[in-house]
Each structure stands twice: as C-alpha cells, then as structure tokens.
N, C-alpha and C positions, 0 to 999 in steps of 0.2 A: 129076787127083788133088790134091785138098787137101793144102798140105804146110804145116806151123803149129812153127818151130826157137825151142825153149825155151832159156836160159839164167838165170844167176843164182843157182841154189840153192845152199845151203853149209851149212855149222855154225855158229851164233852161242851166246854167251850169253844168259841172259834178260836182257831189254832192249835189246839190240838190234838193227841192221836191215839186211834186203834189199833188192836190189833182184831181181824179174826179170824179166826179156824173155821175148816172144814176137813171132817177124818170121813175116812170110807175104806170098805175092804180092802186086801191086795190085789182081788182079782178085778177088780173095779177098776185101782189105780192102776193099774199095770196095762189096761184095755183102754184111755181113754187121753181127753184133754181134762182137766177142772178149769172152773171159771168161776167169778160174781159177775152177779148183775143185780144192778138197782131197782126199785118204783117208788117213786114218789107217790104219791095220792093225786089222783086226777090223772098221771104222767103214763107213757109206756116203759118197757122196759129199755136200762142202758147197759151194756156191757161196760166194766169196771177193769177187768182185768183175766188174764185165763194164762191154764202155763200146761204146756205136755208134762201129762206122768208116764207114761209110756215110754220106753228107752231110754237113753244118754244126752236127749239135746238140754230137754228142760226150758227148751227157748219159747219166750213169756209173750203175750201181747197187752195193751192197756188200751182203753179208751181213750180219747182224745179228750178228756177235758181234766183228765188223770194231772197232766202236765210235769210230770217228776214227784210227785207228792205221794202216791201210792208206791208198793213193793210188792210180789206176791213170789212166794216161791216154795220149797216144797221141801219134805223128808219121808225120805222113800225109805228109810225106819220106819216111821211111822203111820204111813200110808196118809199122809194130813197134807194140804197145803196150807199158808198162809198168807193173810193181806196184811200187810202194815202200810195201812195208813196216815201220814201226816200233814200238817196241815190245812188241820180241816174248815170247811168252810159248812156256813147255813146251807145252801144248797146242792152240801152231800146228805143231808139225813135221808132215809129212805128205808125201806125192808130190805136188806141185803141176801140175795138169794144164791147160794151154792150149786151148782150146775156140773153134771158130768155128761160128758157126749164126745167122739172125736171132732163133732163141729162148733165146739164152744169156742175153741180156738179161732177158727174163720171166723165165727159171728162175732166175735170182741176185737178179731183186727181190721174187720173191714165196716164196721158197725151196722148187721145183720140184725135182724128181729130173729127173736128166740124162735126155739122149734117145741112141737110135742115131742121129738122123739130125746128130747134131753131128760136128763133126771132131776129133778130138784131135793133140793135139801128143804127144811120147815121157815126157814129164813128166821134170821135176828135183826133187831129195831136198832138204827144208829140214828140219833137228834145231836144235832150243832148249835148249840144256841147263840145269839148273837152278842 
C-alpha cells in the first residue's frame, strides 16, 4: 500500500509563504511522478504542481495560475518532495492533496482531472487570509 505523509499546511496572510512536504517510500519514489492538487469547497480538483522522482530529469510542471510563485522539488535522500510556496493569495487556500502516479505529471501539465488510479496522501488545510 502506497503510503504518501503530508505536512506543512497552516494559516498565512496574503503574501505570504508555505512550505509543504510530502515523504513516501523509496520504492514509491523511485516508481513514480508526485504532485499537489488543490480543492477548494464547492470547487473541483486543480493541479498545483508535480515533479518526476524517477531517474535524473526531476523535470517539474505547475499549473497555470501558479505563475512563478510556487517551487516544488525533491530530495531523493529523503524520499520527500517539496512545495514552497510564495506569495500567497485568498484563493490559494484549499486542502492540499499529495498525489503519486506516473500520470500526476500529465495531469498537472496539461491540466487533467485527477484519476482513481493515483495515490493520495490525507491532505493538509492551507487558508490565506485577506
């Protein structure tokens, strides 16, 4: 069983920043893309950000409304990726959900609806207040 341990989520003001984590096994990381994706309440899901753990590229994608304010990237030490996020705005808050699949990558570059055959993580609460 895929196991994918979220942290980081909080309360900020707008402007600004998180960071969060997601760790998972080696054999997980070494097999996959990771990704977030958000939901707002009421909302569907949105791809935030994903990055290959798998080999040497490490090459990342973001959502389109990211616009340079997000980072995600990885240590394959420790089998974790990370989001830093800055400059946050009100409507980034949302459950932030950790995702392993090799299609997390497609779906966060081409902005895909999520699948069943992804993993999720428990998701962590991030609010922006205005």
């Amino acid at each position: 069983q895929v196991q994918l341990e979220e942290s980081g989520g909080g309360s900020v003001e707008t402007g600004g920043s998180l960071r969060l984590s997601c760790g998972t096994s080696a054999d997980t990381y070494r097999r996959n893309c990771l990704g977030w994706f958000r939901r707002a309440p009421g909302k569907e899901y949105e791809g935030v950000a994903s990055i290959f753990t798998g080999g040497d590229s490490g090459r990342a994608y973001y959502g389109e409304f990211v616009k340079g304010r997000f980072t995600i990237s990885r240590d394959n030490a420790k089998n974790t990726v990370y989001l830093q996020m800055n400059s946050l705005k009100p409507e980034d808050s949302g459950m932030y959900y950790c995702a392993a699949n090799l299609l997390v990558c497609q779906a966060v570059k081409d902005g895909r609806d999520v699948s069943d055959s992804f993993d999720w993580g428990q998701g962590t609460q991030v609010t922006v207040s205005s």
